[in-house]
C-alpha positions as CSV (number, residue, x, y, z in Angstrom):
1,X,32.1,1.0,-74.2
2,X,29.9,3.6,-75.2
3,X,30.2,6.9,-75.0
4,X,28.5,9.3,-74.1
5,X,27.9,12.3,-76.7
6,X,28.7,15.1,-73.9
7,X,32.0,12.8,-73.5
8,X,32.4,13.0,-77.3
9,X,36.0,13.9,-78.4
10,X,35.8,14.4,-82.1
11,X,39.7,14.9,-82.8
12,X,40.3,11.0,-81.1
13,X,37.0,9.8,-82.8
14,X,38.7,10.8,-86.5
15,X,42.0,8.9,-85.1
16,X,39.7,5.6,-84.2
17,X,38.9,5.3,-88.1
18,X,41.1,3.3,-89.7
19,X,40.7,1.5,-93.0
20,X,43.5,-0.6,-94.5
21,X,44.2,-0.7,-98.5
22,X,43.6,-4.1,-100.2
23,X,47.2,-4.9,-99.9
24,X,47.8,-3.5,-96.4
25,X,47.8,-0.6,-97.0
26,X,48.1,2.2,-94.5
27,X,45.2,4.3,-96.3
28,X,42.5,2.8,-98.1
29,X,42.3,2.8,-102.2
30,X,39.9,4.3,-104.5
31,X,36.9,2.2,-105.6
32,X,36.3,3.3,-109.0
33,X,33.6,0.5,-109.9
34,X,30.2,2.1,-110.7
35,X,29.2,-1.6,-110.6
36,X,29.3,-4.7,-108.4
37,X,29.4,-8.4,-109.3
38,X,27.4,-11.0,-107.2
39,X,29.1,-14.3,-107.4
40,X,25.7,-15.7,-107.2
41,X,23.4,-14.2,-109.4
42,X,20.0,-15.1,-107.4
43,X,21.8,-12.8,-104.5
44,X,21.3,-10.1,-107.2
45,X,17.7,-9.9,-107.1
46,X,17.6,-10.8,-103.0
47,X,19.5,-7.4,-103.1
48,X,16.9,-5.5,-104.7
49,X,14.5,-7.0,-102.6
50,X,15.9,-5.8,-99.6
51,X,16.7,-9.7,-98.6
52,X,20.3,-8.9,-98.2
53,X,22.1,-6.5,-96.2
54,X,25.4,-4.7,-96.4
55,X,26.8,-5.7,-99.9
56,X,27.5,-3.5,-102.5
57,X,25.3,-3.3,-105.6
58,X,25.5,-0.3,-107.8
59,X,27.6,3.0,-106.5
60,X,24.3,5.3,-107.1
61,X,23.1,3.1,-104.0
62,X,26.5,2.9,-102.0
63,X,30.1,2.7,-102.7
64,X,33.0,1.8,-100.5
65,X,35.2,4.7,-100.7
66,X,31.9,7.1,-99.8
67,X,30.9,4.6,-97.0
68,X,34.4,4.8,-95.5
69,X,34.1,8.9,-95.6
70,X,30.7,8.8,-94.2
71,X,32.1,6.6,-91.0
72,X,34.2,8.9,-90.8
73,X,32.3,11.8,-90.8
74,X,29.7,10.8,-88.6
75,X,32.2,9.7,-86.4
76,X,33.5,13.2,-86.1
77,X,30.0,14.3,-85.6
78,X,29.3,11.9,-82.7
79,X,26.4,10.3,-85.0
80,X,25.9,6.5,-86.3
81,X,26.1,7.5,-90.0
82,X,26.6,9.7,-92.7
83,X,27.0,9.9,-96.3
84,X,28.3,12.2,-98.9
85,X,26.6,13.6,-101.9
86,X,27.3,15.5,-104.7
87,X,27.0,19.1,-103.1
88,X,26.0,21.0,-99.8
89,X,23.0,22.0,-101.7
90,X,21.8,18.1,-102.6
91,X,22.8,17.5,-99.1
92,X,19.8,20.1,-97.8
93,X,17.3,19.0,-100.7
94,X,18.1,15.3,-100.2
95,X,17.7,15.5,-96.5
96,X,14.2,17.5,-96.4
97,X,12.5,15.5,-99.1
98,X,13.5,12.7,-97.4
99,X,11.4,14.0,-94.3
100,X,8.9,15.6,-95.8
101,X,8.0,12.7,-98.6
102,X,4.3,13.7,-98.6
103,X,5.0,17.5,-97.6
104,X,4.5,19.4,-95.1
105,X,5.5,22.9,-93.4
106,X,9.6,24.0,-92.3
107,X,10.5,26.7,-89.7
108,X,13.8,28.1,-91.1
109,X,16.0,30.4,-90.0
110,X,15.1,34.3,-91.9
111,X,19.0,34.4,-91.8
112,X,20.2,31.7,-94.0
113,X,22.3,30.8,-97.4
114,X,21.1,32.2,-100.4
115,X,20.6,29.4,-102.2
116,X,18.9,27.4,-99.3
117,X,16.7,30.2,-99.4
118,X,16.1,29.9,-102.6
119,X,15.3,26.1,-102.6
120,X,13.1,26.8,-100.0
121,X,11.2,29.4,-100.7
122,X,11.2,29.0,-104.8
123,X,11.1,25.4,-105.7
124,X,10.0,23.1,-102.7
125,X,6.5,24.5,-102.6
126,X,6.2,22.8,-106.1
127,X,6.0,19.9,-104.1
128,X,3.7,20.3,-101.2
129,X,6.5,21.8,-98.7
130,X,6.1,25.0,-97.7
131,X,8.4,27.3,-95.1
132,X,7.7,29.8,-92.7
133,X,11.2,31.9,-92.4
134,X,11.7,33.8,-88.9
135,X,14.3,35.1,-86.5
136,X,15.5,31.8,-84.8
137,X,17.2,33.8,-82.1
138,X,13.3,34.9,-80.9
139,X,12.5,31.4,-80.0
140,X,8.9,33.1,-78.9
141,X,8.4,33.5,-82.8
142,X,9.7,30.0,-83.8
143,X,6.6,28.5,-81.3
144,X,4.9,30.6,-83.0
145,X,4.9,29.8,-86.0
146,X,4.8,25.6,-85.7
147,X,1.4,24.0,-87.2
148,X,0.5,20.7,-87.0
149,X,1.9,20.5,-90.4
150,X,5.6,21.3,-89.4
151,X,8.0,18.7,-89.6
152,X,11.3,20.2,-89.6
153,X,13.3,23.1,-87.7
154,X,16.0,23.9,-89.9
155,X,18.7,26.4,-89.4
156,X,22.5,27.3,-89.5
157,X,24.5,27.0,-86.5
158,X,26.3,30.2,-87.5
159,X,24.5,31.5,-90.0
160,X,25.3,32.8,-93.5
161,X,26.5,35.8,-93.7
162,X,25.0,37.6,-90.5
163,X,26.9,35.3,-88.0
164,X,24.2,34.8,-85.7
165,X,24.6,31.9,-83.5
166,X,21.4,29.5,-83.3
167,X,20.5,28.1,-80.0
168,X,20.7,24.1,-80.7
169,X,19.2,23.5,-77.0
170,X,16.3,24.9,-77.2
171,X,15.2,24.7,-80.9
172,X,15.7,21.1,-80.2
173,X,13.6,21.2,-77.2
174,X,11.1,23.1,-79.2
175,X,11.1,20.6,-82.1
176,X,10.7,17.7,-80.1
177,X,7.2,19.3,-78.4
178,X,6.1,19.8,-81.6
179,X,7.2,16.0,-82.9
180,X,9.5,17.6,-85.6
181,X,13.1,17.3,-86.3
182,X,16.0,19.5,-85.8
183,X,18.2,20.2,-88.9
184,X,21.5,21.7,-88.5
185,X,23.6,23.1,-91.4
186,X,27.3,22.6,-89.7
187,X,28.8,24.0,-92.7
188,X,30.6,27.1,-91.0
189,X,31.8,25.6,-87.6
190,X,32.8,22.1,-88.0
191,X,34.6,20.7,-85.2
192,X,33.6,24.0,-83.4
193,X,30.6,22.9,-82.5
194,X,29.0,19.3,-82.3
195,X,25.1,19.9,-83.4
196,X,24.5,16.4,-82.4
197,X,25.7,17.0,-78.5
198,X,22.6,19.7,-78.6
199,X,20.0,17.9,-79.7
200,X,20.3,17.8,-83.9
201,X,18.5,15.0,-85.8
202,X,20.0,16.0,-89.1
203,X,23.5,17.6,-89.8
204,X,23.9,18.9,-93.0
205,X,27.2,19.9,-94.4
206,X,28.6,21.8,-97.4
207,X,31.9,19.7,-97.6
208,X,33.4,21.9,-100.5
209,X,34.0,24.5,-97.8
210,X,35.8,24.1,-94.3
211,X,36.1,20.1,-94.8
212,X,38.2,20.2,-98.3
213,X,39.5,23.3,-97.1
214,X,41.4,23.3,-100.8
215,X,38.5,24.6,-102.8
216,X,39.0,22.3,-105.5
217,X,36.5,20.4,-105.2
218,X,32.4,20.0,-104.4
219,X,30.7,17.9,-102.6
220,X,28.1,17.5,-99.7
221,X,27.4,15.0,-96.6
222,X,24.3,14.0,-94.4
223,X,25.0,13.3,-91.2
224,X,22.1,11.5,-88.9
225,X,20.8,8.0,-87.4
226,X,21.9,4.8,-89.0
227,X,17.9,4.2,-89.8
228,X,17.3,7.7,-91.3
229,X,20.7,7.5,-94.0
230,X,19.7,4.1,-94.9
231,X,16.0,5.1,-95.9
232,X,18.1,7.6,-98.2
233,X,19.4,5.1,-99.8
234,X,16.5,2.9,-99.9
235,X,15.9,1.4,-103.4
236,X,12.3,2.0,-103.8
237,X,12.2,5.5,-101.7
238,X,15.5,6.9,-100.7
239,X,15.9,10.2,-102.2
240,X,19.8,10.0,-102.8
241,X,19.3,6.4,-104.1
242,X,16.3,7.9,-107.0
243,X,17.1,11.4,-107.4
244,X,20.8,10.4,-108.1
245,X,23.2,13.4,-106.5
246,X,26.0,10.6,-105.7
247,X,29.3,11.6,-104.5
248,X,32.2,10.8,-107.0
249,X,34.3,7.6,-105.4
250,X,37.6,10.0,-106.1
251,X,36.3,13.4,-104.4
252,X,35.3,10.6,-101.0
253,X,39.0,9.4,-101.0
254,X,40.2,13.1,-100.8
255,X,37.6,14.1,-98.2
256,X,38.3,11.0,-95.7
257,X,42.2,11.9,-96.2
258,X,41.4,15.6,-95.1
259,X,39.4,15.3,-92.2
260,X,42.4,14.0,-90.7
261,X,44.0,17.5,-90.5
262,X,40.8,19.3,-90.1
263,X,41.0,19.7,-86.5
264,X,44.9,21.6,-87.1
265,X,43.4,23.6,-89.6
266,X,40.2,24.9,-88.4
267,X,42.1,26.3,-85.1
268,X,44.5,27.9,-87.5
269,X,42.1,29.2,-88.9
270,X,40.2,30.7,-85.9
271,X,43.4,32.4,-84.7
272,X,44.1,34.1,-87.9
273,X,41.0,35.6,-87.6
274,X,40.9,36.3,-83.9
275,X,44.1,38.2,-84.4
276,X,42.7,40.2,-87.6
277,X,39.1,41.2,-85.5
278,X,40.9,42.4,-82.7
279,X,42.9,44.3,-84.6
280,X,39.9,45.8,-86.5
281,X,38.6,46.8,-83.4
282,X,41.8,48.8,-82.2
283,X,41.6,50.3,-85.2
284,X,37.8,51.2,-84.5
285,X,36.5,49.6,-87.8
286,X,32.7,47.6,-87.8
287,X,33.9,44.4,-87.5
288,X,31.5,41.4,-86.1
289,X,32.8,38.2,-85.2
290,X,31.8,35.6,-82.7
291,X,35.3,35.4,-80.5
292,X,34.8,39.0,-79.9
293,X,32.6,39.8,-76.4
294,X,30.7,42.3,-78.4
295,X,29.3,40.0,-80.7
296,X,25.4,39.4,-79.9
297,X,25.8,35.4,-79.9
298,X,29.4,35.4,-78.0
299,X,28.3,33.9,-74.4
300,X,25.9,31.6,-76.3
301,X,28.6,30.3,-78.7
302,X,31.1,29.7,-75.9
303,X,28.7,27.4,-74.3
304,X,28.2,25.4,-77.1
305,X,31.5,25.0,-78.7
306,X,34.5,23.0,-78.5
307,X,36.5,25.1,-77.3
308,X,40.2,23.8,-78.4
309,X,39.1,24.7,-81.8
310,X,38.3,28.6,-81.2
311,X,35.6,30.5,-82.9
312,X,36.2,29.9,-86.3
313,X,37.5,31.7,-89.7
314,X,34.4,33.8,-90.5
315,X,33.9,37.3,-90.0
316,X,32.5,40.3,-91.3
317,X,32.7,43.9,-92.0
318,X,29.8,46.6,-92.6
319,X,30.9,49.4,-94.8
320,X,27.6,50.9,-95.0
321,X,28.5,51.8,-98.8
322,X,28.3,48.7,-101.3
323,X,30.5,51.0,-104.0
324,X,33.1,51.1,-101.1
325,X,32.8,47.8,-99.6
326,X,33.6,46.2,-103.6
327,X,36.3,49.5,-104.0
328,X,37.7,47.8,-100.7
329,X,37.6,44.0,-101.8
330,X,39.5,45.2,-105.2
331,X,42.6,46.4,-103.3
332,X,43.0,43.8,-101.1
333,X,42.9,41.6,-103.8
334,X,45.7,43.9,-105.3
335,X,47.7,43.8,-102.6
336,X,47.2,40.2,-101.6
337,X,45.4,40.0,-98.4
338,X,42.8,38.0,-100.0
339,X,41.0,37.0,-103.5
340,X,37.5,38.4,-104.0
341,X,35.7,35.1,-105.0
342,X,32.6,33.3,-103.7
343,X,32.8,29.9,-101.0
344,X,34.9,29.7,-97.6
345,X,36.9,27.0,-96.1
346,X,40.1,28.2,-98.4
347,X,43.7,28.5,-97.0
348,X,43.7,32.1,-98.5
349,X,41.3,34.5,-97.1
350,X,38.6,34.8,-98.9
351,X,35.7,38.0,-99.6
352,X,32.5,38.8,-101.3
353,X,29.8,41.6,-100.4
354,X,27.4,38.7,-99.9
355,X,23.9,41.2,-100.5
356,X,24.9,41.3,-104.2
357,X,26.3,37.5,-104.5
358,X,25.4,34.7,-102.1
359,X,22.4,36.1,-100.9
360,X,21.5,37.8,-104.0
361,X,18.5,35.0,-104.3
362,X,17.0,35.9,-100.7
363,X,14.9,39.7,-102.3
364,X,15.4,42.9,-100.6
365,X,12.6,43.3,-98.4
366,X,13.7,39.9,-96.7
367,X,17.5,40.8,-96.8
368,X,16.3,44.0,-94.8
369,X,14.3,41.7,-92.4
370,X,17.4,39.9,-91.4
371,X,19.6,43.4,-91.4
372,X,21.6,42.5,-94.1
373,X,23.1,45.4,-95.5
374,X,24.6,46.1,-99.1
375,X,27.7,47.2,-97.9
376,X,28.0,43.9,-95.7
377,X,31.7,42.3,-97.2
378,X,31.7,38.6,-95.7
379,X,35.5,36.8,-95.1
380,X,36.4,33.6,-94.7
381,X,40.0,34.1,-93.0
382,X,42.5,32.2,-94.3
383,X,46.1,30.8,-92.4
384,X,48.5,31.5,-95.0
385,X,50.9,34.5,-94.5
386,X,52.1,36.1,-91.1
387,X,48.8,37.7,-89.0
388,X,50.6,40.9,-89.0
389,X,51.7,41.7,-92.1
390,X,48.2,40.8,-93.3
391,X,46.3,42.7,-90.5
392,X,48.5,46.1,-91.7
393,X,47.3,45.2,-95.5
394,X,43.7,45.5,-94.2
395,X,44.4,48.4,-91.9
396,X,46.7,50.2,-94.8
397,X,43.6,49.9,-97.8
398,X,40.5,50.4,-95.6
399,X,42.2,53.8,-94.5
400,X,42.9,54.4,-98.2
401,X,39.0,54.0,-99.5
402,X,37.7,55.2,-95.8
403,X,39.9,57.7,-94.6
């Protein structure tokens, strides 16, 4: 039976992927072998030929504890395939060379990841692909500012760090009238929202955050039609086949282990951090999260998401001052509401003033253009701890620092 992917359940879709170990195993082993043997050796060079299908030949090309994980993935994701890499950020660079092989012109998002920005703006145009950043909420602008030349929309369903919700429907509709595809960085809300139910072509995710959820690892994932992660592993053009950003066999068996309790850890996190916002709102500090009705994005986001999963684990807080907002991150860090480090995803809350550090490639003219201000301090809420005791940590030290 297939289903459809308004029907898609992802939570029972992770439960239909099972792989047995080579013993019977419940869970699948680790393949370790960078290398494969052919017990013919003429089906060696039929391989590299492209003569025969489905058999493993080197793990730069494909490995079975990364295919398993990608099944699994794009199974959550309500798509026929995905693969992991070696990082979010070869995910993003793998994914648009791919689609832009001869370059070409991107539409992106003004409010996105630093170092997407960065890639982008800095290094792509190297190579013939050049990127037009706007407001993707004023979908006037986006039709704007497609050529004939653009090939992709690309943007953040929640972006990084301002929050803002992108509207999947209609940049899809948008792409496909201009005979582009839509590329959606799910790194943020996975499992809160299915790009792929909205019209995405390309998901892109940064699996060292949200999906490890353990930040002790990195590693990336493409997530898209069978035919488009195949030609990224094609041997004479695929760019994660040539340019080489494999994911390690071990970091894959972790990942396809974890995505099992994803689904219980994501809505843990989302009520940690709907309990912390609306207490920073009783207490009448700047605080902007989706879950709360006076978030710009809120009525959009509810009609996109999944909503058994809540509104995620990010939030953010404008202290106007960046000398208070790092005075501020300092004593929570003291007092244990959180660590001040870079990344998301964590069990433990964590904080940056994002201006300064993860956006510090994205200048100051455009950080202004996407009303990012200095004083912004971006947290990833973590689940560990009791809501309450953390919320009065919060309350206790802002009150310190801002009277």
């Amino acid at each position: 039976m297939t289903i459809s992917k308004q029907q898609h359940d992802p939570v029972q879709a992770i439960r239909d992927i099972q792989h047995f170990g080579e013993e019977g195993g419940v869970v699948p082993v680790i393949d370790v072998a960078a290398t494969s043997t052919f017990m013919q050796p003429g089906d060696m060079e039929k391989a590299f030929h492209g003569e025969i299908h489905g058999c493993y030949l080197y793990s730069r090309h494909s490995n079975p504890s990364v295919v398993m994980f990608g099944q699994k993935l794009a199974a959550l994701e309500g798509m026929e395939a995905a693969i992991g890499v070696g990082s979010g950020m070869a995910a993003v660079h793998s994914a648009i060379t791919q689609l832009l092989p001869e370059g070409g012109h991107i539409i992106c998002s003004r409010s996105v990841y630093g170092g997407t920005f960065a890639l982008l703006n800095n290094i792509l145009p190297r190579f013939g692909i050049q990127t037009t950043f706007v407001n993707m909420d004023d979908l006037a602008a986006v039709e704007k500012a497609i050529t004939p030349r653009t090939k992709v929309l690309y943007t953040e369903t929640m972006s990084n760090p301002m929050l803002r919700v992108a509207d999947l429907p209609r940049l899809s509709a948008l792409a496909r009238k201009a005979g582009a595809k839509l590329v959606v960085d799910n790194t943020f809300t996975p499992l809160l929202v299915s790009p792929a139910k909205h019209g995405a072509d390309v998901i892109i995710h940064s699996c060292t955050k949200y999906i490890s959820g353990a930040s002790d690892l990195i590693g990336g994932a493409i997530v898209s039609s069978r035919e488009f992660i195949d030609s990224l592993i094609d041997l004479n053009n695929g760019m994660v086949m040539l340019a080489g950003p494999v994911m390690d066999s071990r970091v894959a068996h972790e990942l396809y282990h974890r995505l099992d309790h994803l689904p219980i850890r994501m809505q843990a996190h989302s009520h940690a951090a709907d309990f912390m916002a609306r207490g920073m709102v009783e207490a009448g500090i700047p605080v902007t999260y989706p879950g709360l009705s006076s978030h710009p994005d809120h009525a959009l986001l509810k009609s996109l998401m999944n909503p058994e999963f809540g509104f995620g684990g990010m939030m953010a807080v404008n202290l106007s001052d960046p000398v208070k907002a790092v005075e501020l991150a300092r004593r929570l860090q003291l007092e244990k509401f959180g660590l001040y480090a870079v990344s998301l995803g964590f069990s433990r809350t964590l904080m940056t003033c994002s201006a300064a550090t993860t956006s510090s490639e994205i200048p100051p003219e455009e950080q202004k253009k996407m009303n990012l201000s200095p004083g912004l301090l971006r947290m990833s809420i973590g689940f560990t701890g009791n809501d309450r005791v953390m919320l009065q940590r919060f309350l206790s030290c802002y009150r310190e620092i801002f009277g």
